[in-house]
C-alpha positions as CSV (number, residue, x, y, z in Angstrom):
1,X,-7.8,-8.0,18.1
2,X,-10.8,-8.8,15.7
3,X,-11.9,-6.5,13.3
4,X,-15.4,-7.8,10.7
5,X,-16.3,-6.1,7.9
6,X,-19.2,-6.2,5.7
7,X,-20.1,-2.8,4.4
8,X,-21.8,-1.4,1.2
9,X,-22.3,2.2,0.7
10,X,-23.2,4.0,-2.7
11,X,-20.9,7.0,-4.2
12,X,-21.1,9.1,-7.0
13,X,-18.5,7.0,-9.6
14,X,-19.0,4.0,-7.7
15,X,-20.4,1.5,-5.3
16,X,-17.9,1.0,-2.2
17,X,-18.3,-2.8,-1.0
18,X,-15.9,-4.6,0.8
19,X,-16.2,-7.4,3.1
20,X,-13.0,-8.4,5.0
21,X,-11.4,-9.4,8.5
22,X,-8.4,-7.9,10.6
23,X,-6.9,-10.4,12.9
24,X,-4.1,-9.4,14.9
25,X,-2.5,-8.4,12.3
26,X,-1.3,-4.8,9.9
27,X,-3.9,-4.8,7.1
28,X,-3.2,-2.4,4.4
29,X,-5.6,-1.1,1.5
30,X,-3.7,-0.1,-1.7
31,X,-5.0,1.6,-4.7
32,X,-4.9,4.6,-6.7
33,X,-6.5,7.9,-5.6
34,X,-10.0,8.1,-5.4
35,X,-11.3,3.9,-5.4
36,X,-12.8,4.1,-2.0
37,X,-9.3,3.4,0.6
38,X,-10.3,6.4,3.0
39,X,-13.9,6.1,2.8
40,X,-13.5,2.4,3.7
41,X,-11.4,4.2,7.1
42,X,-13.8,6.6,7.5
43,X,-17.0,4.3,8.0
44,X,-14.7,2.6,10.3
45,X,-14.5,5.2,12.4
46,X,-17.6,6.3,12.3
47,X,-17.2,9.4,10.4
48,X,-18.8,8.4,7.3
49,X,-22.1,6.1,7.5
50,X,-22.2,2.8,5.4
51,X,-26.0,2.1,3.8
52,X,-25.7,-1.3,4.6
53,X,-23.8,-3.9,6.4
54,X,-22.0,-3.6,9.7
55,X,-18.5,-3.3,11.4
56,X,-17.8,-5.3,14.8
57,X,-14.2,-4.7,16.5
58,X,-13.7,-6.8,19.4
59,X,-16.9,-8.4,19.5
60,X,-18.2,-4.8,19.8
61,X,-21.1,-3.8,17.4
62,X,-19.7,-0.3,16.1
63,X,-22.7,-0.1,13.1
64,X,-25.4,-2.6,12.2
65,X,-27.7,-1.2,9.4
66,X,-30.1,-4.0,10.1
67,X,-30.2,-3.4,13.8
68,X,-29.8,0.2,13.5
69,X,-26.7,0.4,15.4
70,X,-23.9,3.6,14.3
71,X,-22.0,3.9,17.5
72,X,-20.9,8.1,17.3
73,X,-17.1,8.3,16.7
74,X,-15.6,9.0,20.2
75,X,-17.2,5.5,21.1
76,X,-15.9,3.1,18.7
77,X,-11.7,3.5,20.0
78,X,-10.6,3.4,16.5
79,X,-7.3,5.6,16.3
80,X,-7.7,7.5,13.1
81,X,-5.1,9.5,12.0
82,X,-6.4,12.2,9.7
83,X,-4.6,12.6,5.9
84,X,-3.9,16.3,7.0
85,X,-4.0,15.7,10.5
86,X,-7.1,17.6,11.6
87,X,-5.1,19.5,14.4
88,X,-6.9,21.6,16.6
89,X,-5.4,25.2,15.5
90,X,-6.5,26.6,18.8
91,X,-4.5,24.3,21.1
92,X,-0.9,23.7,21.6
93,X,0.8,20.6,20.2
94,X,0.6,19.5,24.5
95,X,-3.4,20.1,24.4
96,X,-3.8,18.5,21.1
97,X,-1.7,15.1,22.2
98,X,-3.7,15.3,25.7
99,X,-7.3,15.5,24.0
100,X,-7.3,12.4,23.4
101,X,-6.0,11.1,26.4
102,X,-8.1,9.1,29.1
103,X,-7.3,8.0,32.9
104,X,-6.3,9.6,35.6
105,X,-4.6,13.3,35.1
106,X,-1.2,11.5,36.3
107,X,-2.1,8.9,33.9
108,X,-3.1,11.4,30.9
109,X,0.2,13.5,31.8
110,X,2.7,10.0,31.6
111,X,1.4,9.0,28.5
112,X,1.8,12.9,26.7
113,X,5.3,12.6,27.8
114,X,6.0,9.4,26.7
115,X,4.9,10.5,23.3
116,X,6.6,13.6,23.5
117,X,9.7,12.0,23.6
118,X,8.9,9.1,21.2
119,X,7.8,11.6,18.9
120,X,11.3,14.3,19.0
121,X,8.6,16.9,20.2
122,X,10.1,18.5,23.1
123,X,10.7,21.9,23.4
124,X,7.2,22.1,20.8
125,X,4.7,21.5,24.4
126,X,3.6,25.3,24.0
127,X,3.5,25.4,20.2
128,X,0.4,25.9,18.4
129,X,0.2,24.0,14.9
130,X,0.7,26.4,12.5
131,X,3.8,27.4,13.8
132,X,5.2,23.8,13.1
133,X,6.2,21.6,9.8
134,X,4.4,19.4,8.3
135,X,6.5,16.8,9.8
136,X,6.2,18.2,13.2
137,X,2.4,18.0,12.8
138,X,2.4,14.5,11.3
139,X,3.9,13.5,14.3
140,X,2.1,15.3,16.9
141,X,-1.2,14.2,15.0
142,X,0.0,10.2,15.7
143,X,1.0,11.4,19.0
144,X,-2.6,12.2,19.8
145,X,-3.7,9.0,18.3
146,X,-1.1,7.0,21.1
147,X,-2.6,8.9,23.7
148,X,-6.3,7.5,23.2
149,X,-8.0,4.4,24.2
150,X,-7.5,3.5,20.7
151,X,-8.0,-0.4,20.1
152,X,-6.9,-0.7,16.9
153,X,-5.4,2.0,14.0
154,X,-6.6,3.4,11.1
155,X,-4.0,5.5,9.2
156,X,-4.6,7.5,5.9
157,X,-1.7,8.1,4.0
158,X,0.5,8.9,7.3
159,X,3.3,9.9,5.1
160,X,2.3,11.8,2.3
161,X,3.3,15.5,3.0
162,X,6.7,14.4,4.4
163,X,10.2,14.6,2.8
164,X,11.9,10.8,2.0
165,X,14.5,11.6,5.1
166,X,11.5,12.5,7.4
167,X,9.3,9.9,5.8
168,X,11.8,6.9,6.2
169,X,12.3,8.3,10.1
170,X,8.5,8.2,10.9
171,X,8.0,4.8,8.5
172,X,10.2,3.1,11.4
173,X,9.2,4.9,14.3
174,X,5.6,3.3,13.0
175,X,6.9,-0.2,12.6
176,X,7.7,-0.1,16.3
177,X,4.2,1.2,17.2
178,X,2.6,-1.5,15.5
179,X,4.6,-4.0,17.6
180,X,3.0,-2.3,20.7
181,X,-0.7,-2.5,18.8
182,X,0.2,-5.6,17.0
183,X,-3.7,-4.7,14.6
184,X,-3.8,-1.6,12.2
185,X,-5.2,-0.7,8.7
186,X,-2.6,1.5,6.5
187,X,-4.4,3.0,4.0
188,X,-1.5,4.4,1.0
189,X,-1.0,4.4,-2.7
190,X,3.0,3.6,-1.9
191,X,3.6,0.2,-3.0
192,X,7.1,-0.4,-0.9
193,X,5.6,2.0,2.2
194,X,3.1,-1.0,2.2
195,X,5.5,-3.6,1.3
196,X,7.4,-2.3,4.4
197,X,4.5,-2.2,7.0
198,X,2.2,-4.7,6.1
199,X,0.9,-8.4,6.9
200,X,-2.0,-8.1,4.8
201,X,-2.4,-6.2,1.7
202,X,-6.5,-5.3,-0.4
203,X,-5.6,-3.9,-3.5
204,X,-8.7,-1.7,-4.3
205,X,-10.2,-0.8,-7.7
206,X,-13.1,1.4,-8.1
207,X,-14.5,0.0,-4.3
208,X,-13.7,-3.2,-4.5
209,X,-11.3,-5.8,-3.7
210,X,-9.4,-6.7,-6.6
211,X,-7.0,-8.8,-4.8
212,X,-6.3,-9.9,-1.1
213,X,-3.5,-12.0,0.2
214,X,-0.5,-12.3,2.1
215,X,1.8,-9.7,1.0
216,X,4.5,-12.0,-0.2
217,X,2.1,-13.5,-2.3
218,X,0.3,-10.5,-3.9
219,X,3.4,-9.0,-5.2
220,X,4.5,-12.6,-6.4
221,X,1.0,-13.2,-8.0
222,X,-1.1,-10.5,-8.4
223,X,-3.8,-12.4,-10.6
224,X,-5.5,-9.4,-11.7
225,X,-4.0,-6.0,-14.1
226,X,-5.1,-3.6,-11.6
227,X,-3.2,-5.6,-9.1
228,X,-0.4,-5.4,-11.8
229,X,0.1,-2.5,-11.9
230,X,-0.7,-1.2,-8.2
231,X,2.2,-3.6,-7.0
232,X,4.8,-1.5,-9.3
233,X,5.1,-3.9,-12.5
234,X,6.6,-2.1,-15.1
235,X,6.1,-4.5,-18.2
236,X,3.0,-5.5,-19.3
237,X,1.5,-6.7,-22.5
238,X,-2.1,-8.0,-23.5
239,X,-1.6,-11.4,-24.2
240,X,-3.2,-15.0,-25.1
241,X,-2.4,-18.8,-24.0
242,X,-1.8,-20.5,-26.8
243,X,-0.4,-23.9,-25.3
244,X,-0.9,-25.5,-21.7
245,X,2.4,-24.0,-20.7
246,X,2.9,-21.3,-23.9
247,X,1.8,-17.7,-24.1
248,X,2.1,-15.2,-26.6
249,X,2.7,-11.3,-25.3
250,X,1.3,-9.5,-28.4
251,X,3.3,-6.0,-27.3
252,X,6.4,-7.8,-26.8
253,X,6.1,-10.4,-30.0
254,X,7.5,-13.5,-27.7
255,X,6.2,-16.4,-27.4
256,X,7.0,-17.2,-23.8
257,X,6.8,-20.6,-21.1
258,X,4.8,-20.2,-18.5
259,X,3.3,-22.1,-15.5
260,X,0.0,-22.8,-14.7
261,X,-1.9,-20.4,-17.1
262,X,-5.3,-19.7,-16.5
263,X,-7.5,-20.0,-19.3
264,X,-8.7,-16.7,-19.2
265,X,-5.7,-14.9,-19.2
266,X,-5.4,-11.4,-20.3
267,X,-2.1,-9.8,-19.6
268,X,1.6,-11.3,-18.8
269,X,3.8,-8.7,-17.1
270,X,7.6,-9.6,-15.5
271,X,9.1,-6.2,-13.4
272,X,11.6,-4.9,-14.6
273,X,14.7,-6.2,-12.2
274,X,13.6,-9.7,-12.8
275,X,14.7,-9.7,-16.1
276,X,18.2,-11.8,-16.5
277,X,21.2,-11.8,-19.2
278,X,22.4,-14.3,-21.1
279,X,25.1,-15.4,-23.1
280,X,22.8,-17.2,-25.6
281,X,19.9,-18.0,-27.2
282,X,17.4,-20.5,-25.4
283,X,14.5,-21.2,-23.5
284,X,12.8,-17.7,-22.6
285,X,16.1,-15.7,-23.9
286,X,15.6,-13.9,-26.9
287,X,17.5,-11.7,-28.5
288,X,16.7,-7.9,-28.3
289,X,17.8,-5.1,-29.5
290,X,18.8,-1.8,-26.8
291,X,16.8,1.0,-27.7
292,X,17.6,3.7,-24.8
293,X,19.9,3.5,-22.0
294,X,18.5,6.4,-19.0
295,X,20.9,6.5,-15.6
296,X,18.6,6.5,-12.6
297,X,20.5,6.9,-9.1
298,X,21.8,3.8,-8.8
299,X,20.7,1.5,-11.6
300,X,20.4,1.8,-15.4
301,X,16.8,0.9,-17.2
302,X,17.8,-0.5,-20.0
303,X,15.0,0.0,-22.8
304,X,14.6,-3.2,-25.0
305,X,12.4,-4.2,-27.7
306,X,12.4,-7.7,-29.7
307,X,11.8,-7.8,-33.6
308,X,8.4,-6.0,-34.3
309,X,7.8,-5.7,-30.2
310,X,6.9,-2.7,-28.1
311,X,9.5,-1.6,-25.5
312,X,10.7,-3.6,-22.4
313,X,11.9,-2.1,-19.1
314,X,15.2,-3.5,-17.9
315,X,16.8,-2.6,-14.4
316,X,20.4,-3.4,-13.7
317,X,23.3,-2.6,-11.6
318,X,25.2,0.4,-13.5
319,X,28.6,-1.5,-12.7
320,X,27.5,-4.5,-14.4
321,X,26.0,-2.9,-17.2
322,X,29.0,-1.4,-18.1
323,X,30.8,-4.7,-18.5
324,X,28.2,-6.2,-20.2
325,X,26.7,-3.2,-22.4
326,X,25.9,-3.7,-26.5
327,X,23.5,-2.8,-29.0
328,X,21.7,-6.4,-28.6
329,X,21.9,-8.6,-25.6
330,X,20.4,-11.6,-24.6
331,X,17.5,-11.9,-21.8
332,X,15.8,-14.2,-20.0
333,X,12.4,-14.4,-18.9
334,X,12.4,-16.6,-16.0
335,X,9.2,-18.7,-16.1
336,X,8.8,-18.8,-12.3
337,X,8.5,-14.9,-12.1
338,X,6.5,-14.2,-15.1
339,X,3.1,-12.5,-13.8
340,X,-0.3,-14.0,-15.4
341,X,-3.5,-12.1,-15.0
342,X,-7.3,-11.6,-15.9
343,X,-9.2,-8.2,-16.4
């Protein structure tokens, strides 16, 4: 499966322009609410219209603004699952999954009950959609998705009305779909849903790519400080290079090794579990002083500052904290996981 990219349309904060390629592969697009992530899905589906540019999947030519190409919706079999589902409220969760459907009626009629059952919907056949959960009608709305001709997927947000128990189900129920599709774009603002799922990951800012890699290496080097942030990093600091392998972090007051520092970096972050304790002073350990201790579930975060520095997030196993707990404690900034990054 081949999905090409190239589209530019104009909105009212912002111009959306992305150009990218889906091979084979799940492609996720992560960013915060509102940069362009389901209007990217949209005009691949065909709901939306691009003002320029043009979407191919397969070889096929789904829009070309130059050849005036903008194949309707129902043509394009691109399996887009709806952020609130867009079930029919006249038709029963059966008719819903079966709209969808194409072949032969025995054909149609297998694959509803094969995603029936896949699903947990049985005994729900007659049900009309209001009478189910929001669970229920998540999964009856990626039912129907199953059921079509659907080439490759487009989700938007699939989990974001569900519970973490429900979520967590339907999060691995997906994972084996994917295997069966083996191509799919995830659209979410959940770094570790996408983490999870994903080959591929876009972070977007403001309709555009601010970063695009290979997941493993995004979240290990996410160049950028929208990146930064989008892939969860607690600690961050404006900061300057001030040697070929020294930087200072001016919220944090350290002077700190580094490798390979750009010359136009910006920020320096390190999350917050990468963070290591010492018994002593040395290279990247400073000494810092415990300003709050808060108990999360299962971890303590550890608040930190250095002499004259702005608070540092620290999480640690509560049975280890407890051995090693004081008013000041060594820490170690490992050089190899701290984060460098531009604008």
């Amino acid at each position: 499966m081949v999905l090409e990219v190239s589209i530019k349309k104009n909105l009212r904060d912002f111009v959306l322009e992305v150009d990218f390629n889906v091979r084979d592969e799940i492609f996720a697009l992560l960013g915060a609410s509102g940069c362009g992530k389901s209007m990217t899905l949209k005009c691949i589906a065909g709901i939306e219209t691009p003002d320029a540019g043009k979407i191919i999947l397969n070889g096929r030519t789904l829009f070309d603004s130059a050849k005036k190409i903008n194949l309707p919706p129902q043509m394009r079999r691109a399996g887009y699952l709806f952020q609130n589902y867009a079930l029919f409220p006249n038709m029963t969760v059966a008719e819903n999954i079966l709209f969808a459907a194409v072949g032969t009626q025995a054909e149609k009629i297998s694959k509803l009950k094969e995603n029936i059952s896949r699903f947990q919907l049985g005994g729900l056949e007659n049900v009309y959609p209001h009478e189910l959960s929001g669970g229920q009608q998540q999964r009856v709305a990626l039912a129907r998705v199953l059921t079509s001709h659907a080439e490759i997927l487009l989700l938007d947000e699939p989990f974001s009305a569900l519970d973490s128990y429900l979520k967590w189900h339907l999060e691995l129920e997906l994972a084996e779909i994917f295997k069966i599709y083996g191509a799919a774009i995830l659209v979410s603002h959940d770094r570790g849903e996408v983490y999870r799922l994903a080959d591929k990951i876009a972070v977007m800012n403001s309709g555009k790519f601010d970063a695009l890699a290979d997941k493993n290496e995004i979240f290990k080097n996410p160049k950028t400080l929208a990146a930064t942030i989008l892939t969860g990093c607690k600690n961050i600091s404006p900061a300057r290079k001030i040697a070929a392998d020294k930087i200072f972090a001016e919220d944090w007051q350290l002077e700190l090794t580094a490798k390979k520092i750009p010359d136009d970096l910006k920020f320096v972050g390190i999350r917050a579990h990468h963070l290591e304790h010492r018994a002593a002073a040395g290279e990247n350990i400073f000494l810092v002083e415990v300003a709050q201790v808060i108990e999360d579930t299962f971890s303590y975060i550890v608040m930190v500052r250095a002499e004259g520095g702005k608070p540092i997030r620290w999480e640690v196993d509560k049975t280890f904290w407890r051995e090693v707990a004081a008013e000041k404690i060594f820490l170690h900034f490992p050089p190899d996981k701290i984060i460098l990054a531009s604008d």
